[in-house]
N, C-alpha and C positions, 0 to 999 in steps of 0.2 A: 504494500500500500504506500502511497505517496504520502509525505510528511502533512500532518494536522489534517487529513482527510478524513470525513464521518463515516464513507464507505468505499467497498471496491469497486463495485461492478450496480450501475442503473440502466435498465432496460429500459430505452424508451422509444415511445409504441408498443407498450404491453398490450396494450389493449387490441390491437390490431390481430391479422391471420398469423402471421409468424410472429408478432413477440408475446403472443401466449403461448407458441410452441417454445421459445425462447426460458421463458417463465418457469413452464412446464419441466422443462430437461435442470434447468440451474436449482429447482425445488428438489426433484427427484437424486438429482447428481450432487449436491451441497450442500442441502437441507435449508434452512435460518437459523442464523446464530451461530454457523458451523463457521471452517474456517475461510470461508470466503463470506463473506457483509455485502448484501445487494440488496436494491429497491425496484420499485416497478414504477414506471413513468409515462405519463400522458395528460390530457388535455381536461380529463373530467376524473374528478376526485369518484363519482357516483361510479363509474365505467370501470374504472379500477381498481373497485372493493368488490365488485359482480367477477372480476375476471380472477382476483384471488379468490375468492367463494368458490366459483365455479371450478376451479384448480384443485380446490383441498390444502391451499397455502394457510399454512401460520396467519393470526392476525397479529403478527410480532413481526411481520414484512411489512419496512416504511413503505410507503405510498406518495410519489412525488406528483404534484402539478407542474407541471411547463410544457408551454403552447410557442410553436413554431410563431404565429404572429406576435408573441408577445416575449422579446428577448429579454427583458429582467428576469423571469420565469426560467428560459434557458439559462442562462448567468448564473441565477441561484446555482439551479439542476447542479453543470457543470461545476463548481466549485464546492460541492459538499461531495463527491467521488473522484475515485482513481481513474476509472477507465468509463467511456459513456458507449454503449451498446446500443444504436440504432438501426432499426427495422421501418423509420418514416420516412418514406420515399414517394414516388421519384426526388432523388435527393437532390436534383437540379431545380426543383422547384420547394423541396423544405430543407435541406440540408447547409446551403451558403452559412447562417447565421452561427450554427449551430457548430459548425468546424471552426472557422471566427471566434467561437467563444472560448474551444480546449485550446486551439494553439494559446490564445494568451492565458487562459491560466494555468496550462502546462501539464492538460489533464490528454489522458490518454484517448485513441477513438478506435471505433470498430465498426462497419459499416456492411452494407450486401451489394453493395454500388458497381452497376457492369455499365454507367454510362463515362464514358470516355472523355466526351466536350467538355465537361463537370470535374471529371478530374483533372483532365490537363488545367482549367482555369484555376482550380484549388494549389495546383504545385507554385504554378505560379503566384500567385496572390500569398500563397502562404507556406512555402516548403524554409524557408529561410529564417522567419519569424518562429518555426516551431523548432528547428535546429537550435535557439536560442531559448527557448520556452523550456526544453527537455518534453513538449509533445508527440507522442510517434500516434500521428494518424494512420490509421490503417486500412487501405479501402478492400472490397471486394472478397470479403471472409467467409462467402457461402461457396455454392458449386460453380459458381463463378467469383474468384479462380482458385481455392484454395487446390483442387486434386491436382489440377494443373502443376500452377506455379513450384507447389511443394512436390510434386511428380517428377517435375524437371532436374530439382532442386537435389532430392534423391536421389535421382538415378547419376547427376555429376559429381554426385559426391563418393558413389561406388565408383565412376569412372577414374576420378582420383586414385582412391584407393587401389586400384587393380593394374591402370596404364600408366602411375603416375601426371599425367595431365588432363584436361577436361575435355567433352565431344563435342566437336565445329558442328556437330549437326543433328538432330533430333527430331523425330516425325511424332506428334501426336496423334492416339488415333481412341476413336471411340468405340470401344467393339461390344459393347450394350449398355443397353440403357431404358431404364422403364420408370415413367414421370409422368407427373399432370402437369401444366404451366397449372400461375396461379394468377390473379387479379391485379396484383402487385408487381409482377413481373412485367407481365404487357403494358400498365402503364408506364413504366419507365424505358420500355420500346420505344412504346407511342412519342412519349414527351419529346426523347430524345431524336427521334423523326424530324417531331413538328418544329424542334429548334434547328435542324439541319435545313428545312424549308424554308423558314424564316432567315436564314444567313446562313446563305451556300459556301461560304468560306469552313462551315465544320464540318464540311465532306473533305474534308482535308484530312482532320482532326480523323473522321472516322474510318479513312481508309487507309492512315500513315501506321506500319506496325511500330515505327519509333514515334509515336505521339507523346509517349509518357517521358522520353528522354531527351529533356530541353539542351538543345546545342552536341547533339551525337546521333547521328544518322551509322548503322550499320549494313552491316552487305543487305546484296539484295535478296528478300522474298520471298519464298510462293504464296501466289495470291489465294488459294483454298478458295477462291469464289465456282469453280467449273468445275461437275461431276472428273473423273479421268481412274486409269489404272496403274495400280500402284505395283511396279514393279518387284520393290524391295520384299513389301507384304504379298505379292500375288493376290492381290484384292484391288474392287474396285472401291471407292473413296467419295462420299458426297460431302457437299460443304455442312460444315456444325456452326451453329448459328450461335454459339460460345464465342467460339474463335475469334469473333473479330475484339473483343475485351481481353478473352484471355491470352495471348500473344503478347500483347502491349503491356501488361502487366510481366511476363516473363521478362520478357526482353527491360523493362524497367529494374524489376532483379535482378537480372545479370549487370546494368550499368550503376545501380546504389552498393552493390559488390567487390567494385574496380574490375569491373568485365570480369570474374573469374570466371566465365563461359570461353570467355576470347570475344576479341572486337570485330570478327567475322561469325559470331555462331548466326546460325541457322534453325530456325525453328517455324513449324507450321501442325495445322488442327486440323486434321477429318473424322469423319464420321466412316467406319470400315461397314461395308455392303455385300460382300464375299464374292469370290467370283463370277466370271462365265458372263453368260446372255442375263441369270438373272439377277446377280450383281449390279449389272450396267443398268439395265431398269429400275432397281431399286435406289441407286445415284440419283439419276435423270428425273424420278419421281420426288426425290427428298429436295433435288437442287428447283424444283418445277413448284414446291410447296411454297403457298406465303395466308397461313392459315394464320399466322402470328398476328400479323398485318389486320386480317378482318376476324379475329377472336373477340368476341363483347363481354368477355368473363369481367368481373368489377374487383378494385382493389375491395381487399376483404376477403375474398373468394380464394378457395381452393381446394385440394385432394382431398378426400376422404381421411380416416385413420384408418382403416382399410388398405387402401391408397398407396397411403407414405410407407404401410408398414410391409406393404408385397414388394414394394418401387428398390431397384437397384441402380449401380453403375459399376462398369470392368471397362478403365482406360489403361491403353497400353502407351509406354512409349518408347519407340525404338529408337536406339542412338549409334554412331560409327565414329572413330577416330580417323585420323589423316592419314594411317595407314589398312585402313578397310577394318580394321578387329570390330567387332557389334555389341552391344549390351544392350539386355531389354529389362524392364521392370514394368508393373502394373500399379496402381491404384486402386480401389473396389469400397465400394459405401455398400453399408445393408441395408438405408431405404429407400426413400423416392428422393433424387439429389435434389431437386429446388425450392424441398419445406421439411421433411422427416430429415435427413443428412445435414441441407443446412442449418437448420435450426442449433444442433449439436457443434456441426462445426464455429458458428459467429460464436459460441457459448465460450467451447473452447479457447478460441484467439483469446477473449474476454479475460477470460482466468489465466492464460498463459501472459498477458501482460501484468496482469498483476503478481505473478510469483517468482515474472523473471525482470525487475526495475531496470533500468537502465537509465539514467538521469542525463547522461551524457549523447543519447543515441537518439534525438529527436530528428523531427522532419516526416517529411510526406513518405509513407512507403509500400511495401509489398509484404505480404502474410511470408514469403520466404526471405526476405531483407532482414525484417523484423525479428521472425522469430524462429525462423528454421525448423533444426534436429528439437529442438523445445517441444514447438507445437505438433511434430509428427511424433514422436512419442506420446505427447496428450491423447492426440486423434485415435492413436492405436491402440491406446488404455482404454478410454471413454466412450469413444465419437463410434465406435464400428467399421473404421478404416482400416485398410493393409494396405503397407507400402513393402512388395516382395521383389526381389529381383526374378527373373524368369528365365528357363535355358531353350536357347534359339531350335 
């Protein structure tokens, strides 16, 4: 915990579809009173004694008010905890105020944020002011991008270990996955669309894989936008509608690192389809989909507990050195990745900043910058994550 702070970890947007999953997991996995100190946070004192009730939470869990329109409320929030856990998004439209308030009082954050425009404005406005704060913001702590980022993260650090150096190059690939979108997800699609419409200058932002890394452009790309077959895998490959978040986020860890990737690595995301004539169908169909786009689910909305609790994911990622040797490892969640997993995983990040302080380590970052080997051992205790190497 951070010095004269009343607690560790405030969830806010308890009351919402995922930070009652949020709630839920940090009740069950910490208790109140135990050794992590959390509160529940939102905009109606009323809403947030119904979603403890409803939970089976202690009435010995504080209950904070703060209202995105009304930043004294955030100010307080912020300043009586270590770390602030948010699930209010789209955070391009509530989140500005609310990063604003931890960078300067040097409290920790944790977000689910896959919108890109939003970030890059955030590093810039504020990645310098929190290097000075001892802030380590941290965006994108759900399934976008924690399996990713920390997948990457993993498997260069077995590369290490085995070739002594790290791999130029690494194919992400998704080879299953069973999920609901949810309400809250689509909005922050949508939002961030309708801001790309609004000032076509952030189609820039969201087709640049170095978006997150101000002043470092590295090699070139592949763009994951076009179905194609994937030699290496013997699969064919559709675009994952992740990928355009999760890349930019990788490639930001490698550069808050000092490139321990290399200043040429390579990295890209598909969606594996498996061979043949009905592989290539299966691509052309997924890369043909834009159900995203015209989805009317509402935030609020989502998977059953049914649902989250059938829902998986098994990402591989395959990597080569400069002289052809391969490593492969996996990543694998036991439930539905964009509410049952995440939910477990933001919890995690949450508590892994508070058990591993860093007062010296602020600024804008990445779940693997941040906190690495920490939080994949968390994930692997807690969360229902494995991160295995696998033999070719």
């Amino acid at each position: 915990m951070k010095k004269n702070r009343e607690l560790d970890i405030v969830v806010y947007g308890a009351t919402g579809y995922t930070g009652k999953l949020v709630a839920a997991y940090l009740y069950a996995q910490y208790g109140v009173g135990g050794e992590v100190s959390w509160a529940m946070a939102g905009r109606s004192l009323e809403k947030l004694e119904a979603v403890r009730n409803d939970l089976g939470i202690s009435t010995g869990l504080p209950l904070l008010v703060a209202d995105a329109s009304d930043s004294m409320s955030v100010v307080a929030m912020v300043e009586r905890t270590s770390v602030v856990l948010t699930t209010v998004g789209p955070y391009q439209l509530y989140g500005s105020d609310l990063v604003a308030a931890c960078v300067k009082a040097g409290t920790d954050y944790v977000d689910l944020c896959g919108e890109p425009n939003w970030m890059n404005e955030m590093i810039e406005a504020h990645n310098d002011a929190a290097k000075k704060s001892g802030a380590r913001i941290v965006f994108s702590c759900g399934f976008d991008s924690i399996p990713f980022d920390l997948g990457v993260f993993f498997l260069q650090e077995k590369a290490r270990a085995q070739f002594g150096e790290a791999l130029p190059r690494i194919r992400g690939r998704v080879r299953g996955m069973k999920g609901v979108w949810s309400g809250g997800t689509l909005a922050s699609f949508k939002a961030t669309m309708a801001a790309a419409a609004a000032n076509p200058e952030l189609v820039a932002v969201l087709t640049n894989p170095f978006a997150l890394t101000p002043g470092f452009t590295g090699a070139e790309q592949p763009s994951g936008m076009k179905p194609m077959y994937d030699e290496v895998l013997e699969s064919w490959v559709a675009p994952f509608v992740m990928a355009t978040i999760n890349t930019k986020n990788i490639h930001r860890s490698n550069y808050l690192q000092n490139h321990s990737y290399g200043e040429d690595f390579v990295y890209d995301e598909m969606l594996l389809t498996g061979p043949g004539e009905a592989g290539e169908a299966i691509a052309k169909a997924v890369a043909a989909d834009t159900s995203m786009a015209t989805d009317q689910t509402q935030p609020g909305e989502g998977p059953t507990k049914e649902q989250r609790e059938t829902g998986y994911y098994d990402i591989l990622f395959d990597g080569e050195t400069k002289d052809g040797e391969t490593l492969r490892a996996a990543v694998k969640g036991d439930m539905d990745p964009g509410y049952g997993s995440t939910s477990k995983m933001i919890a995690e990040a949450a508590v892994c900043l508070v058990m591993n302080p860093a007062p010296d380590a602020g600024g804008v970052m990445t779940p693997a910058s941040a906190l690495g080997n920490h939080l994949i051992e968390r994930l692997q205790s807690n969360a229902g994550l494995t991160f295995q190497l696998e033999v070719k």
